[in-house]
N, C-alpha and C positions, 0 to 999 in steps of 0.2 A: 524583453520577456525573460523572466525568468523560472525556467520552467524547472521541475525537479523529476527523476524518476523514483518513487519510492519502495522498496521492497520489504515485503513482512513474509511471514509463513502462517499455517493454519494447520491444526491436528487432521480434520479432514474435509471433505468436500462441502459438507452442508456450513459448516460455518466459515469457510471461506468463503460461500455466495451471499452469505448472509452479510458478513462484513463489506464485501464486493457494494451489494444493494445498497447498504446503509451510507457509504463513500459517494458512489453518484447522486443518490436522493438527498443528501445533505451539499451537494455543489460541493464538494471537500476532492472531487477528483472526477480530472473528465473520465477516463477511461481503468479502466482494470481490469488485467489478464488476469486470470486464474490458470496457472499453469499442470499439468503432468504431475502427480505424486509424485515422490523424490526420498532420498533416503536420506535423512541428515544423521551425520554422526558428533557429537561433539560432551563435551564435559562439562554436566551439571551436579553440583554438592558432590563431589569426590568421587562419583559415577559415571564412567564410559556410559552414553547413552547411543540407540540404534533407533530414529522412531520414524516411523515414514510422513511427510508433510506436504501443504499444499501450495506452492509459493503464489505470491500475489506481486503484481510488477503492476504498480498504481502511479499514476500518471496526474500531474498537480503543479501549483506554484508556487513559489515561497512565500506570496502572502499567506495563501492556505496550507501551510505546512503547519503549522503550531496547531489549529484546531484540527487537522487531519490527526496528528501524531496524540491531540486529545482522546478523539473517537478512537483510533483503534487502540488506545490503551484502555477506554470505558469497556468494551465490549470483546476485546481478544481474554482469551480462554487461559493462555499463560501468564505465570507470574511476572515473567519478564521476557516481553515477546522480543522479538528482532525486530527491528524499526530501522531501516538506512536507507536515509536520503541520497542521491547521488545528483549533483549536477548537471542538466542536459546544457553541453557547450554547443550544437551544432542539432540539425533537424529543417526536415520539410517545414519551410516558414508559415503555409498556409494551416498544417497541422499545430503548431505550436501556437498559431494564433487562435487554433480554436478551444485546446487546451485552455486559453488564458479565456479565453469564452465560455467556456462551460463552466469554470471553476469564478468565476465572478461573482463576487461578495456582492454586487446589485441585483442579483438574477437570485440569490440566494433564499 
């Protein structure tokens, strides 16, 4: 299995659920946290920025990684969102197997 966890962020709560919905209803990701606002600070066009955000920790496979990382660049709100895939090495195999079950291109 190869399972991915993905994280993105969102301005605020309403379109991070919105994106959340559109991930599981398109089989593009078993599960999605929506986390806690948070502060991000970081440097866009020559501007210290301070903005508060929602982060998402979305749960997927790397067959569906390429059309997940489509969808939420159709519909994320930024120009250029945060998108990062991380590798899951290790995990409850029953969970990961369902992972690889919900996100199934036949069920799709």
């Amino acid at each position: 299995m190869d399972t991915l966890l993905v994280i993105t962020n969102l301005p605020d709560r309403e379109s991070a659920e919105k994106l959340a919905a559109l991930l599981i209803e398109q089989r593009l990701a078993a599960c999605v946290n929506i986390l806690a606002p948070c502060t991000s600070v970081y440097r866009w066009q020559d501007e210290v920025q301070h903005d508060e955000e929602h982060p998402l920790l979305i749960k997927t496979t790397a067959g569906r990684y390429a059309d997940l990382e489509a969808s939420i660049r159709a519909s994320h709100p930024y120009e250029l969102p945060e998108i990062i895939a991380v590798t899951v090495t290790g995990g409850l195999p029953d969970y990961l197997r369902w992972v690889e079950s919900e996100t199934n291109v036949e069920r799709a």
